[in-house]
N, CA, C and O atoms as CSV, one atom per row, in Angstrom:
chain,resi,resn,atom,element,x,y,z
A,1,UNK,N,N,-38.001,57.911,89.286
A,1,UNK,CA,C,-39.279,58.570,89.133
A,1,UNK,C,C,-40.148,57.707,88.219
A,1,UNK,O,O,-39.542,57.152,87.302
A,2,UNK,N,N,-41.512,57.491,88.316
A,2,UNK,CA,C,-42.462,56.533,87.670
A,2,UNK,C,C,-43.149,57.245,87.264
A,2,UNK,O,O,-43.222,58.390,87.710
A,3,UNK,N,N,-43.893,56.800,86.268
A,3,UNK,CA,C,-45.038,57.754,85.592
A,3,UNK,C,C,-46.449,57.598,86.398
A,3,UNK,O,O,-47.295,58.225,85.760
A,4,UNK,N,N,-47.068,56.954,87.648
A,4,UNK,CA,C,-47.398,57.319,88.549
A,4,UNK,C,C,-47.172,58.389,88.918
A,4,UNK,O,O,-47.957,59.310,88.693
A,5,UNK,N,N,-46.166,58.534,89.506
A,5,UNK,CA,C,-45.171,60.172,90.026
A,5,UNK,C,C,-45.754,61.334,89.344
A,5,UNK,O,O,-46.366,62.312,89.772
A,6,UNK,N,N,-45.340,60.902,87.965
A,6,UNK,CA,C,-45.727,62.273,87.212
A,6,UNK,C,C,-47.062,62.577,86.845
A,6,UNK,O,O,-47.471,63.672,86.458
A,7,UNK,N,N,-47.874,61.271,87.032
A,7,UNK,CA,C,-49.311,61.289,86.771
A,7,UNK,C,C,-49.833,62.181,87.920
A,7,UNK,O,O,-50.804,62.928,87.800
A,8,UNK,N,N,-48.981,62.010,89.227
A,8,UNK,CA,C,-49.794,62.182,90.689
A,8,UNK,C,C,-49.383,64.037,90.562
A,8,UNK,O,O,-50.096,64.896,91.081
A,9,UNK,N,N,-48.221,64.318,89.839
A,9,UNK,CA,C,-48.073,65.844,89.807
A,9,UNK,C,C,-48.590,66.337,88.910
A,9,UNK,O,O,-48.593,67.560,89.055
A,10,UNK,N,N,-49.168,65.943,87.794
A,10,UNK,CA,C,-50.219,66.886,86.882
A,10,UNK,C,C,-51.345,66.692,87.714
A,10,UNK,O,O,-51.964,67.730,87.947
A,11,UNK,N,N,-51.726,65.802,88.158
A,11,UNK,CA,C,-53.253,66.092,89.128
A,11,UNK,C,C,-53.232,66.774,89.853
A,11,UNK,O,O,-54.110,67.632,89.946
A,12,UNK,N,N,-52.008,66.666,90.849
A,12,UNK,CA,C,-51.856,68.323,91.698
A,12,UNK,C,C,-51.888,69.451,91.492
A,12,UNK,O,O,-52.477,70.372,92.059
A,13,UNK,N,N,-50.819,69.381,90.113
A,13,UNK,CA,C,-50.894,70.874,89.793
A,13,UNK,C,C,-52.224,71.398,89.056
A,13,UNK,O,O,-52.700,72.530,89.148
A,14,UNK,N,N,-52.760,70.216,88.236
A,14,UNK,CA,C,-53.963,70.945,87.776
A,14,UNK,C,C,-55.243,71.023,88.921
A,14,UNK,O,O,-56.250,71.694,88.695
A,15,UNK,N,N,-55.106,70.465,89.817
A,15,UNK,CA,C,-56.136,71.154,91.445
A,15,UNK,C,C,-55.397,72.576,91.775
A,15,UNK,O,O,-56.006,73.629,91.966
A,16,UNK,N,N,-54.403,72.465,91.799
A,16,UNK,CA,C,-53.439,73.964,92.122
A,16,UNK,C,C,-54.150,75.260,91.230
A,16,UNK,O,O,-54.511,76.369,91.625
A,17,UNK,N,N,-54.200,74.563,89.691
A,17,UNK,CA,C,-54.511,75.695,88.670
A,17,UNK,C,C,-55.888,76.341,89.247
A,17,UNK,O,O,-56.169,77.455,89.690
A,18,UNK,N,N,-56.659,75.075,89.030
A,18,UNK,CA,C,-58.239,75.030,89.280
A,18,UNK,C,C,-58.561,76.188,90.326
A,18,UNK,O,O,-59.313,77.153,90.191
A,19,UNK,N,N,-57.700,75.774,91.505
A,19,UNK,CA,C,-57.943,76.388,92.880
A,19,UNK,C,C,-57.414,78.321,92.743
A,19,UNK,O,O,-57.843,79.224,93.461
A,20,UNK,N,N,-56.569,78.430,91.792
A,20,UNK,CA,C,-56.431,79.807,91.784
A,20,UNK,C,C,-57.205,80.288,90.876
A,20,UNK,O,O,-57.466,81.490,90.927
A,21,UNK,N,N,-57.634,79.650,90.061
A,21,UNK,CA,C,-58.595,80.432,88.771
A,21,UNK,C,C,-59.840,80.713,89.164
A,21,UNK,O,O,-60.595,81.544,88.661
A,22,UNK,N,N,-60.132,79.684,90.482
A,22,UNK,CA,C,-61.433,80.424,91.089
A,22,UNK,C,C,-61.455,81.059,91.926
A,22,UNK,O,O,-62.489,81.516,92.413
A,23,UNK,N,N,-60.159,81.295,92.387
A,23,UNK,CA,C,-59.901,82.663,93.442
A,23,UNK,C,C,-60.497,84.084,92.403
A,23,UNK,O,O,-61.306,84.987,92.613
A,24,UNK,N,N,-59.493,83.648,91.055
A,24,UNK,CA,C,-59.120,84.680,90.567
A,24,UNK,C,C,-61.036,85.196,89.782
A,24,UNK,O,O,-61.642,86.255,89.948
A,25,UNK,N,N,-61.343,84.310,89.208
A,25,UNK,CA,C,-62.642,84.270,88.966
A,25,UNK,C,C,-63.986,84.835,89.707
A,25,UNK,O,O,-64.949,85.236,89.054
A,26,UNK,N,N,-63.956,84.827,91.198
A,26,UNK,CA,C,-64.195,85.382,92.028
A,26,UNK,C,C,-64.037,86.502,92.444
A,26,UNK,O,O,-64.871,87.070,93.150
A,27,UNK,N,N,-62.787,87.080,92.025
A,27,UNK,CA,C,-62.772,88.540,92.626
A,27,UNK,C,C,-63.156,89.047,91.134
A,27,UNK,O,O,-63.906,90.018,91.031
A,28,UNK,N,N,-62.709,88.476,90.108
A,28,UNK,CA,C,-63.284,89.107,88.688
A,28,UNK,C,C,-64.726,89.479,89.124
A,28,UNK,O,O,-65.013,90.594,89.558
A,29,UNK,N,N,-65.474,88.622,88.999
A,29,UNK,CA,C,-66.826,88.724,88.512
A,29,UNK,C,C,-67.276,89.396,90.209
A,29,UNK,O,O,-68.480,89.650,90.181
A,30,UNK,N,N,-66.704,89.715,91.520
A,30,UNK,CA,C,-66.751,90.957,92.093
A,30,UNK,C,C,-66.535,92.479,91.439
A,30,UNK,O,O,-67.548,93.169,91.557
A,31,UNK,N,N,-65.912,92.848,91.068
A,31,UNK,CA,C,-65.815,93.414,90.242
A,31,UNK,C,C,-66.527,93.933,88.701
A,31,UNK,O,O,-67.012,95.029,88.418
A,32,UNK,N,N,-66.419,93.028,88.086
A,32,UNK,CA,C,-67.201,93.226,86.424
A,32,UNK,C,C,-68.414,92.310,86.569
A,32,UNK,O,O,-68.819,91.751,85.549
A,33,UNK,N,N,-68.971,92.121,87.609
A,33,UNK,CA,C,-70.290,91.405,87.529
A,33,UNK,C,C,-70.263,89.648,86.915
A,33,UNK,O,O,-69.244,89.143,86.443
A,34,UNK,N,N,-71.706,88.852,87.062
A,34,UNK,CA,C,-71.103,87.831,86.594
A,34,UNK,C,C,-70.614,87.248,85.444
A,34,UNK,O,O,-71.525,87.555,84.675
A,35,UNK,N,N,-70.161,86.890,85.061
A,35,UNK,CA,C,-69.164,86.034,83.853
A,35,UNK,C,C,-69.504,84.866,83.331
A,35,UNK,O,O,-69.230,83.885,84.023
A,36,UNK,N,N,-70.194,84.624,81.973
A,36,UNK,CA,C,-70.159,82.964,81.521
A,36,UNK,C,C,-69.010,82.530,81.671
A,36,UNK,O,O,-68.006,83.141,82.038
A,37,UNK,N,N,-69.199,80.893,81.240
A,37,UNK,CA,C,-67.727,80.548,81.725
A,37,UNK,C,C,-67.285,80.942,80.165
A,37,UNK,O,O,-66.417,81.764,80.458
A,38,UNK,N,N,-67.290,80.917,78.779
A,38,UNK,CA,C,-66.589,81.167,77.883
A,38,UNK,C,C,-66.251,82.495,77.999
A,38,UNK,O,O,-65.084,82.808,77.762
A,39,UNK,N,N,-67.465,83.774,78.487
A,39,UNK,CA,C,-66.651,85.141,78.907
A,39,UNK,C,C,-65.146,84.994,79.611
A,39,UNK,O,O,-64.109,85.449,79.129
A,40,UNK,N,N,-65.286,84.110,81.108
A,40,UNK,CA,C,-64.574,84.192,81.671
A,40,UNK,C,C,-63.502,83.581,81.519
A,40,UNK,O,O,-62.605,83.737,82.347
A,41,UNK,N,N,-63.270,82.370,79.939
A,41,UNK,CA,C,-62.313,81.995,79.243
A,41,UNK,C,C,-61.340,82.925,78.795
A,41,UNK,O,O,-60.139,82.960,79.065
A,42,UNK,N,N,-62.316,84.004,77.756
A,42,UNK,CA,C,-61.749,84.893,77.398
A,42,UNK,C,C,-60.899,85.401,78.116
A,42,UNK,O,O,-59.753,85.228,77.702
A,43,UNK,N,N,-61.066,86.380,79.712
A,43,UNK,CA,C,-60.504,87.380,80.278
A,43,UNK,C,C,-59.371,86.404,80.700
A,43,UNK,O,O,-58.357,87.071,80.900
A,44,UNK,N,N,-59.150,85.066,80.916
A,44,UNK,CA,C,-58.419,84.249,81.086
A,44,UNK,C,C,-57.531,84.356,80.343
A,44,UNK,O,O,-56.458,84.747,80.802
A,45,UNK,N,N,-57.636,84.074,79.031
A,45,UNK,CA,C,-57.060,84.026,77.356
A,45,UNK,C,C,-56.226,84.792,77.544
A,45,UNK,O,O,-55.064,84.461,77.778
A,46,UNK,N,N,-56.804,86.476,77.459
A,46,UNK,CA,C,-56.469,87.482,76.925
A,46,UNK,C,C,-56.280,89.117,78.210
A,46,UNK,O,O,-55.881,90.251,77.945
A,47,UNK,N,N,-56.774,88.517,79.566
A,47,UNK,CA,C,-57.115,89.683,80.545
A,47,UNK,C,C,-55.689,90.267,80.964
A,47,UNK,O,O,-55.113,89.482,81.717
A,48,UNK,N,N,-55.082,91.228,80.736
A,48,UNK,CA,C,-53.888,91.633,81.663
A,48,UNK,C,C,-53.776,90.988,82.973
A,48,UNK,O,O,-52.794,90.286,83.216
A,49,UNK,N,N,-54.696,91.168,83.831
A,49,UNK,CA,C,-54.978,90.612,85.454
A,49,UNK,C,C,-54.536,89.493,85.245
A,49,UNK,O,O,-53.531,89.230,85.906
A,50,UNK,N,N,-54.870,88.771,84.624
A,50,UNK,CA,C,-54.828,86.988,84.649
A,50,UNK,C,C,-53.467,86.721,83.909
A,50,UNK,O,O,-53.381,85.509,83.712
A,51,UNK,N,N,-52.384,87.386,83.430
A,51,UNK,CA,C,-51.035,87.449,83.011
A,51,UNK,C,C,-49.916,86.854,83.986
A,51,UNK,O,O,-48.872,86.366,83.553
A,52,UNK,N,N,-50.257,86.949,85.448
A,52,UNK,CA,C,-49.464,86.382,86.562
A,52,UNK,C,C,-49.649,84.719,86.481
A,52,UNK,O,O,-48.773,83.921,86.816
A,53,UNK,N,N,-50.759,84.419,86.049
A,53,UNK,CA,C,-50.547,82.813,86.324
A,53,UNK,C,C,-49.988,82.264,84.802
A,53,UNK,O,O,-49.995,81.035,84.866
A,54,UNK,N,N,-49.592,82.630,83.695
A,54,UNK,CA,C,-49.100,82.080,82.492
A,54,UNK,C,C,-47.939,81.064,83.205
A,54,UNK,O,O,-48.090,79.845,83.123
A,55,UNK,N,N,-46.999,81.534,83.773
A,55,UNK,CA,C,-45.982,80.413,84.248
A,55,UNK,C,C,-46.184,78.988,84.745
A,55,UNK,O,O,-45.411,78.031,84.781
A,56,UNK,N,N,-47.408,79.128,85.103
A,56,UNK,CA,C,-47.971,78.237,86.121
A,56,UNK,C,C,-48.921,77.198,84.694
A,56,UNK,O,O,-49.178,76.001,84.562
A,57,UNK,N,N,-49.094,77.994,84.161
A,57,UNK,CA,C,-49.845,77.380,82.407
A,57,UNK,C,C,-48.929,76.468,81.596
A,57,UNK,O,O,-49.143,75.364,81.094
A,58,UNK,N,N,-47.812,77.271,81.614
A,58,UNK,CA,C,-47.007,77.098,80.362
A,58,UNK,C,C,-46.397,75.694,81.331
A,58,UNK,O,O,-46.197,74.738,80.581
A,59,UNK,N,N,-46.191,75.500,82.257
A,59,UNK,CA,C,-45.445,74.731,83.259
A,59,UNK,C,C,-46.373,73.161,83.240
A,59,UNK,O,O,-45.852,72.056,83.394
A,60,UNK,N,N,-47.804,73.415,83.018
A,60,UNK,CA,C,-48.840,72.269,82.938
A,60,UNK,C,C,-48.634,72.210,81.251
A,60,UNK,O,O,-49.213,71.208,80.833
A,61,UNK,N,N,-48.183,72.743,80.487
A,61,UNK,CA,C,-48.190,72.261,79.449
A,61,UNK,C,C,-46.907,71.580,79.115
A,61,UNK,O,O,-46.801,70.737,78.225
A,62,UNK,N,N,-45.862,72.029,79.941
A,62,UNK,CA,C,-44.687,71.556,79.542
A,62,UNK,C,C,-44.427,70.474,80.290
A,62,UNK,O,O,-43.342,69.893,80.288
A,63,UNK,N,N,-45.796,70.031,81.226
A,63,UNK,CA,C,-45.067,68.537,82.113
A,63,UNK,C,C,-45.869,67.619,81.382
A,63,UNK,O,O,-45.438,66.478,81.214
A,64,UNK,N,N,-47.219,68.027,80.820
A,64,UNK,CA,C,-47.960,67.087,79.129
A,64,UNK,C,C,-47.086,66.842,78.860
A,64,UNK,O,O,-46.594,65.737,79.089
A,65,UNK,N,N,-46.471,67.854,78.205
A,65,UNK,CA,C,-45.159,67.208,76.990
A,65,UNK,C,C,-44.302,66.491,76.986
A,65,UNK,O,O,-43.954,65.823,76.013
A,66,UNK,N,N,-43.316,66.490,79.096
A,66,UNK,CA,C,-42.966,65.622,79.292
A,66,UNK,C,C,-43.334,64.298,79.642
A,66,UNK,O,O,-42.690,63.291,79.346
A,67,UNK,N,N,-44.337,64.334,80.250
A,67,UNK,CA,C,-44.975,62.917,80.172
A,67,UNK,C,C,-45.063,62.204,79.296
A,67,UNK,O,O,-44.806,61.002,79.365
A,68,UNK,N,N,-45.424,62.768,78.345
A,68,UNK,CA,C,-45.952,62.391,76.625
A,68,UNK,C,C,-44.657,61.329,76.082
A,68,UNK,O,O,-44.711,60.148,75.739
A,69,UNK,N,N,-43.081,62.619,76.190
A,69,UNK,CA,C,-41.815,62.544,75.834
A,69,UNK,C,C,-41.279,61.082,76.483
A,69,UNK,O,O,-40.528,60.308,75.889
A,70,UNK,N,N,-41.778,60.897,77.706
A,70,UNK,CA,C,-40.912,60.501,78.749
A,70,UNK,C,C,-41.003,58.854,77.866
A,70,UNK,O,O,-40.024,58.178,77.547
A,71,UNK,N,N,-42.371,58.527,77.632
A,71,UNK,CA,C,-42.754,57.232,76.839
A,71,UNK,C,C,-41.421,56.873,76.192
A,71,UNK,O,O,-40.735,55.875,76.412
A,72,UNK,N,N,-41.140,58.084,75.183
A,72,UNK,CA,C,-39.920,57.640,74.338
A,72,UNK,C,C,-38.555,57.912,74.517
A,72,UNK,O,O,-37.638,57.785,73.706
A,73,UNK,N,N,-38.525,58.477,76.198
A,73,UNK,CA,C,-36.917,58.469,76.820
A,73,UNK,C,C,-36.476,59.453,76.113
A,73,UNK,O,O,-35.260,59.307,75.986
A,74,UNK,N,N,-36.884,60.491,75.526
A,74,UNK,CA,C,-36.478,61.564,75.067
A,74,UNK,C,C,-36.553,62.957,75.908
A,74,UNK,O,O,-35.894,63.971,75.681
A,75,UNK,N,N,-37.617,62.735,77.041
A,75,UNK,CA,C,-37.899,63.931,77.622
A,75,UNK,C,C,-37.906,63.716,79.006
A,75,UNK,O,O,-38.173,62.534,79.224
A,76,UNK,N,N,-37.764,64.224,79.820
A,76,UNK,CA,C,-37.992,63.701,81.250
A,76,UNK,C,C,-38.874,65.077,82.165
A,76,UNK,O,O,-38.736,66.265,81.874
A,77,UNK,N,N,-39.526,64.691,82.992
A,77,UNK,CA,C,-40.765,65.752,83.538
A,77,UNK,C,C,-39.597,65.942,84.524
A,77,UNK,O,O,-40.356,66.599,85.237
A,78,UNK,N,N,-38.588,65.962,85.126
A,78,UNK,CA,C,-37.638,66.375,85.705
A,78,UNK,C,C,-37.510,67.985,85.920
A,78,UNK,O,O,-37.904,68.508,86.962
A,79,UNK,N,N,-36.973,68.673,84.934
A,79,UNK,CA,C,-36.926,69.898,84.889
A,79,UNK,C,C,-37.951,70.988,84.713
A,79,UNK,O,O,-37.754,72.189,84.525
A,80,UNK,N,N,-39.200,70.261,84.822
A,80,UNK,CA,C,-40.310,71.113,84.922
A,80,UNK,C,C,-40.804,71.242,86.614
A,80,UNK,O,O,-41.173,72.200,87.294
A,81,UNK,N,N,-40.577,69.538,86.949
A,81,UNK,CA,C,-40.969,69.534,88.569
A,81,UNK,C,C,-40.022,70.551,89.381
A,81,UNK,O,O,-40.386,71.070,90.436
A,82,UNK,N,N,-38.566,70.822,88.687
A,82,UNK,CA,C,-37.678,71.627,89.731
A,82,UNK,C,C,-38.045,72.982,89.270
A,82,UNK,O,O,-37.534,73.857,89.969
A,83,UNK,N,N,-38.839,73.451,88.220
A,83,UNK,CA,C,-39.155,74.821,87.781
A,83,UNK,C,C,-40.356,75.240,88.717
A,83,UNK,O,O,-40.318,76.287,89.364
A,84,UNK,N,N,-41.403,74.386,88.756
A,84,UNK,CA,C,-42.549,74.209,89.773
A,84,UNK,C,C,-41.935,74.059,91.265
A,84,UNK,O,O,-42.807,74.052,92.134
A,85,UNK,N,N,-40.621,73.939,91.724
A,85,UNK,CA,C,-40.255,73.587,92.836
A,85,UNK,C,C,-40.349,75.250,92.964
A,85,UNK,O,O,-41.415,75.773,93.289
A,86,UNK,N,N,-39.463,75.836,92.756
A,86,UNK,CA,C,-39.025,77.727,92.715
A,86,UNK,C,C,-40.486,78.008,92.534
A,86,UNK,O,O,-40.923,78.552,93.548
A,87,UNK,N,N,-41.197,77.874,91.817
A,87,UNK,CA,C,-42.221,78.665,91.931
A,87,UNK,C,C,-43.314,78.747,92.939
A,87,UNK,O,O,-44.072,79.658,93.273
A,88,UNK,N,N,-43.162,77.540,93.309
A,88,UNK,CA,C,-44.225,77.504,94.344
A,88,UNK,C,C,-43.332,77.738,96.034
A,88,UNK,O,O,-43.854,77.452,97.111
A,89,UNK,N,N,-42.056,78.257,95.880
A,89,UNK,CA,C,-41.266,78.535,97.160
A,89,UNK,C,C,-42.343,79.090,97.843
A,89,UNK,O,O,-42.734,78.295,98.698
A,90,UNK,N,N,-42.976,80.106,97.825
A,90,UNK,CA,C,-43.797,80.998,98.908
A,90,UNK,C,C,-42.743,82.395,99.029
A,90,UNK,O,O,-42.994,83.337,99.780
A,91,UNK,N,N,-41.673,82.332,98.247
A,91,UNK,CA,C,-40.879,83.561,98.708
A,91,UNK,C,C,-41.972,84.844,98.415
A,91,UNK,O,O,-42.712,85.090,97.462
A,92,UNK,N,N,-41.732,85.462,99.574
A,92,UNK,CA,C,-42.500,86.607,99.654
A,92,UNK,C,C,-42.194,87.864,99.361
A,92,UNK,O,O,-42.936,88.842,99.268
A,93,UNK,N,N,-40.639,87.732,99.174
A,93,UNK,CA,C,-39.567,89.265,98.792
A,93,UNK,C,C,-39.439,88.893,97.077
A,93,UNK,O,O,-38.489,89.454,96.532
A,94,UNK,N,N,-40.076,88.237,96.413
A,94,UNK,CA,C,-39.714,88.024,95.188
A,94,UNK,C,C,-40.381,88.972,94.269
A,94,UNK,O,O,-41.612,88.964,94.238
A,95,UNK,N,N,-39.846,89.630,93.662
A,95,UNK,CA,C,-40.102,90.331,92.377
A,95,UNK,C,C,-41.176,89.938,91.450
A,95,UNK,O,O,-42.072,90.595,90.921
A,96,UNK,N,N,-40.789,88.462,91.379
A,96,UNK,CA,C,-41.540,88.190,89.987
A,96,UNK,C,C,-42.876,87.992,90.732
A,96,UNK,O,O,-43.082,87.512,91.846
A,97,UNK,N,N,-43.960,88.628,89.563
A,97,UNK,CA,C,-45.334,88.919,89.693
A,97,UNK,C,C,-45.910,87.508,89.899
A,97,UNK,O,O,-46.473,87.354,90.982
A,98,UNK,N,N,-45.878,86.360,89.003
A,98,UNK,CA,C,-46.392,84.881,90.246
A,98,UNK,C,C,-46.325,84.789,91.272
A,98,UNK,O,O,-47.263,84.679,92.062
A,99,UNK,N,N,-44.939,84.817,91.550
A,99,UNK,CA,C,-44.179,84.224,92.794
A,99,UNK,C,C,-45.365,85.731,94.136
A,99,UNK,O,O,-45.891,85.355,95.183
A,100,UNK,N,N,-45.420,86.735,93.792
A,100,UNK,CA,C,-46.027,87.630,94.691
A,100,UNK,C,C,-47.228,87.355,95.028
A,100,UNK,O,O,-47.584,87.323,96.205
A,101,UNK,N,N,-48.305,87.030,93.643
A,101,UNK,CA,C,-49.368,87.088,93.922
A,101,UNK,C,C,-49.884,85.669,94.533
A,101,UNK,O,O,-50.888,85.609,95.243
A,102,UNK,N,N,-49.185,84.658,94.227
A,102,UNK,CA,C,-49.588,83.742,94.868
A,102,UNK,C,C,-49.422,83.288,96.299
A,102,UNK,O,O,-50.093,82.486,96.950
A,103,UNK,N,N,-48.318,84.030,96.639
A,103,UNK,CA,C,-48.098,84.375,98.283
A,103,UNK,C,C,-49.419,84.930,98.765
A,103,UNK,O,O,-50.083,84.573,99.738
A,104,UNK,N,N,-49.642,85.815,97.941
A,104,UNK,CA,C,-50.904,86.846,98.524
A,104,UNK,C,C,-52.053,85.727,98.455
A,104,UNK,O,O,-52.594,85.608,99.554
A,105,UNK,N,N,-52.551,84.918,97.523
A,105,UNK,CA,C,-53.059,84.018,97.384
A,105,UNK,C,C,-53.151,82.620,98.623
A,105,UNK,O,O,-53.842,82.246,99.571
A,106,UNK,N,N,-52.494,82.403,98.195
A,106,UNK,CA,C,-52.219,81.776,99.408
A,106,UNK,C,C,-52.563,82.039,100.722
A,106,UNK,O,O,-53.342,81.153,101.073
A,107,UNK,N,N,-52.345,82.888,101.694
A,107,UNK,CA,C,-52.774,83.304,102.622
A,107,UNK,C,C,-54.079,83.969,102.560
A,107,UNK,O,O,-54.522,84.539,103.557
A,108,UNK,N,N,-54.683,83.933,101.521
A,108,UNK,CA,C,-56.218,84.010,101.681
A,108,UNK,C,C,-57.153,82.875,101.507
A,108,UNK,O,O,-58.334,83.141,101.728
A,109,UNK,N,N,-56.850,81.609,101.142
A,109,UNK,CA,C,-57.581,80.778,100.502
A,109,UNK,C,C,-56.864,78.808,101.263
A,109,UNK,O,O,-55.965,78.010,100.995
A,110,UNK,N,N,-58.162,78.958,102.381
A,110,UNK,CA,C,-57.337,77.468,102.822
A,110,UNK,C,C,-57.430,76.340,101.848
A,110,UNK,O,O,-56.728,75.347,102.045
A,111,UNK,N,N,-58.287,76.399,100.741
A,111,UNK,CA,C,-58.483,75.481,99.537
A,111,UNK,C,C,-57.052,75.551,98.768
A,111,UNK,O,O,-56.377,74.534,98.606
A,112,UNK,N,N,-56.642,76.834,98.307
A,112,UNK,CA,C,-54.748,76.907,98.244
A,112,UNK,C,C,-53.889,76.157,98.566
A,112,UNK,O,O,-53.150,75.393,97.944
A,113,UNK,N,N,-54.109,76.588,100.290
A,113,UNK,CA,C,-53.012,75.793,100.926
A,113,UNK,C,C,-53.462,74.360,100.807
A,113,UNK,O,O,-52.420,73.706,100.825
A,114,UNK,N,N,-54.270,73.717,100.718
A,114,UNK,CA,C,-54.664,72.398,100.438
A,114,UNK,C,C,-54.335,71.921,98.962
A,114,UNK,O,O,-54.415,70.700,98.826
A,115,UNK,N,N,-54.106,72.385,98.226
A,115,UNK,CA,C,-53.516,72.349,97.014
A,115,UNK,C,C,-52.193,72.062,96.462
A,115,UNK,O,O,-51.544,71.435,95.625
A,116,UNK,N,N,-52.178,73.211,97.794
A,116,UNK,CA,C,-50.118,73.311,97.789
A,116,UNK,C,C,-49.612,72.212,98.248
A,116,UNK,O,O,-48.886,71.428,97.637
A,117,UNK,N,N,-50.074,72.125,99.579
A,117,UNK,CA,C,-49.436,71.215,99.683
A,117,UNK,C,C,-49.730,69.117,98.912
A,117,UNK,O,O,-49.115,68.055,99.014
A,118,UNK,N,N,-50.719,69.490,98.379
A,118,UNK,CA,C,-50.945,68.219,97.161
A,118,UNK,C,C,-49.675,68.078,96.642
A,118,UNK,O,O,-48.902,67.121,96.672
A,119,UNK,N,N,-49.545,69.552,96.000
A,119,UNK,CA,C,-48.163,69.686,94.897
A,119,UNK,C,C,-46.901,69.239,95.471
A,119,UNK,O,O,-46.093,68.430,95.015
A,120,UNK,N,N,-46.872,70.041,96.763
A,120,UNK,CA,C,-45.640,69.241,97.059
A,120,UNK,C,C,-45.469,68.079,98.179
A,120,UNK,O,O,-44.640,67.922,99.075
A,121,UNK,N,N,-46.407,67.457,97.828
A,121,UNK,CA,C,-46.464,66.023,98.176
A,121,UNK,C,C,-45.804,65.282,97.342
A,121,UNK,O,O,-44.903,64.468,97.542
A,122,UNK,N,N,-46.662,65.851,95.759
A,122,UNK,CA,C,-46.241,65.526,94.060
A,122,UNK,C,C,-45.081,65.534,94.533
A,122,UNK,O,O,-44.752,64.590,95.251
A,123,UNK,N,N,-44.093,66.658,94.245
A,123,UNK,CA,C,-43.580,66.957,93.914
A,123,UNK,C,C,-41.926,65.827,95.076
A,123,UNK,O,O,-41.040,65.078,94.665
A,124,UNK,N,N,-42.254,66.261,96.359
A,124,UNK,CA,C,-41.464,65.219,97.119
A,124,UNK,C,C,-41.462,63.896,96.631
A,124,UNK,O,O,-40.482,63.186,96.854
A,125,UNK,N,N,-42.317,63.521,96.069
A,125,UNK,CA,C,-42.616,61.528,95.677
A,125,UNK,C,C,-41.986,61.425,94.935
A,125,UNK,O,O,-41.642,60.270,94.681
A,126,UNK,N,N,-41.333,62.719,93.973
A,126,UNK,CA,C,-40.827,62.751,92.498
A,126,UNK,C,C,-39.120,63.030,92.704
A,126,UNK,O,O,-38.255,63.173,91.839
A,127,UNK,N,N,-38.993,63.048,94.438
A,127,UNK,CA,C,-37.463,63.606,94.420
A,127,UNK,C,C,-37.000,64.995,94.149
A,127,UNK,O,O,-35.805,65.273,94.042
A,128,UNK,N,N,-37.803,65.720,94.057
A,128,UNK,CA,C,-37.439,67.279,93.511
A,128,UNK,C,C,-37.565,68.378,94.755
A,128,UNK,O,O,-37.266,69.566,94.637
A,129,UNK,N,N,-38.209,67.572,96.324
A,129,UNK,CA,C,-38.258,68.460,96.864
A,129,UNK,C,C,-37.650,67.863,98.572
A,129,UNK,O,O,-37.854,66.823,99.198
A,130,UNK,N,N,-36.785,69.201,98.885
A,130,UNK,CA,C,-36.061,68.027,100.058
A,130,UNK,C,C,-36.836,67.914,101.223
A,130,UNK,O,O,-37.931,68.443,101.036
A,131,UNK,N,N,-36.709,67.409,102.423
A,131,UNK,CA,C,-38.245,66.575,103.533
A,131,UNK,C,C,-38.529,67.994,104.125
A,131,UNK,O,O,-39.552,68.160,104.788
A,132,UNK,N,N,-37.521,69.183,103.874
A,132,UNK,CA,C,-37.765,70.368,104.949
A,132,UNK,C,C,-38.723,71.550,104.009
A,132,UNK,O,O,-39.134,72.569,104.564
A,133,UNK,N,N,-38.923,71.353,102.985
A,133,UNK,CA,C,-39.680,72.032,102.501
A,133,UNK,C,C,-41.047,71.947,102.604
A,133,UNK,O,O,-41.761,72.761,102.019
C-alpha cells in the first residue's frame, strides 16, 4: 500500500462525506427552513439527526492519523480502510443506524452512488476490498 493509496482514499471518502451532508443538509433545511452554513455546522456538531454519520467522521479522522502515523511506521491506514470496508457493505438487514441510513441514502442519490463507488475504487487499490465487491 503507498501513500498515494491512502491519499486517493481520504479524497474519496471525504467526496463520500461531502455527498451525504448535502443530502442530509437538504432535507434539513426542507424541513427547518434555510440554514447558514455555521447554523448548519452547528446541527451537524450537535443535531441528534446527524448522529448516524459520526462513524463515518471519526473514520476520516482516524485515516488523518494514520496517514500522519504511517510517515513514522508506527501506524498503518490498514485497519481503518477494513472498518470503512463493513461500513460501506450496503447491508440492508443491519441494525446499526449508519449502515441503515445510508442504504436508504444511497438509493436516493446517484451523486452517492458515484461516491461509493470512488471509495471503493480507494479502497480496492489499497487491497482491502476483494474484485467481487
Amino acid at each position: 500500500m503507498t501513500t498515494d493509496h491512502c491519499h486517493q482514499l481520504r479524497t474519496s471518502l471525504l467526496d463520500l462525506h461531502r455527498a451525504l451532508v448535502e443530502l442530509e443538509r437538504g432535507d434539513y433545511q426542507k424541513a427547518h427552513g434555510p440554514q447558514s452554513a455555521g447554523e448548519f455546522l452547528q446541527v451537524m456538531a450537535f443535531g441528534e439527526e446527524m448522529k448516524w454519520l459520526e462513524p463515518l467522521s471519526r473514520l476520516i479522522t482516524m485515516l488523518d492519523e494514520a496517514i500522519e502515523g504511517a510517515a513514522d511506521a508506527t501506524q498503518t491506514p490498514l485497519p481503518v480502510a477494513q472498518r470503512l470496508r463493513g461500513l460501506l457493505s450496503l447491508d440492508r438487514d443491519s441494525a446499526d443506524p449508519f449502515m441503515k441510513r445510508y442504504a436508504e441514502r444511497f438509493d436516493q442519490s446517484p451523486e452517492l452512488v458515484n461516491a461509493h463507488a470512488g471509495t471503493i475504487a480507494a479502497l480496492k487499490a489499497m487491497g482491502t476490498v476483494s474484485p467481487q465487491a
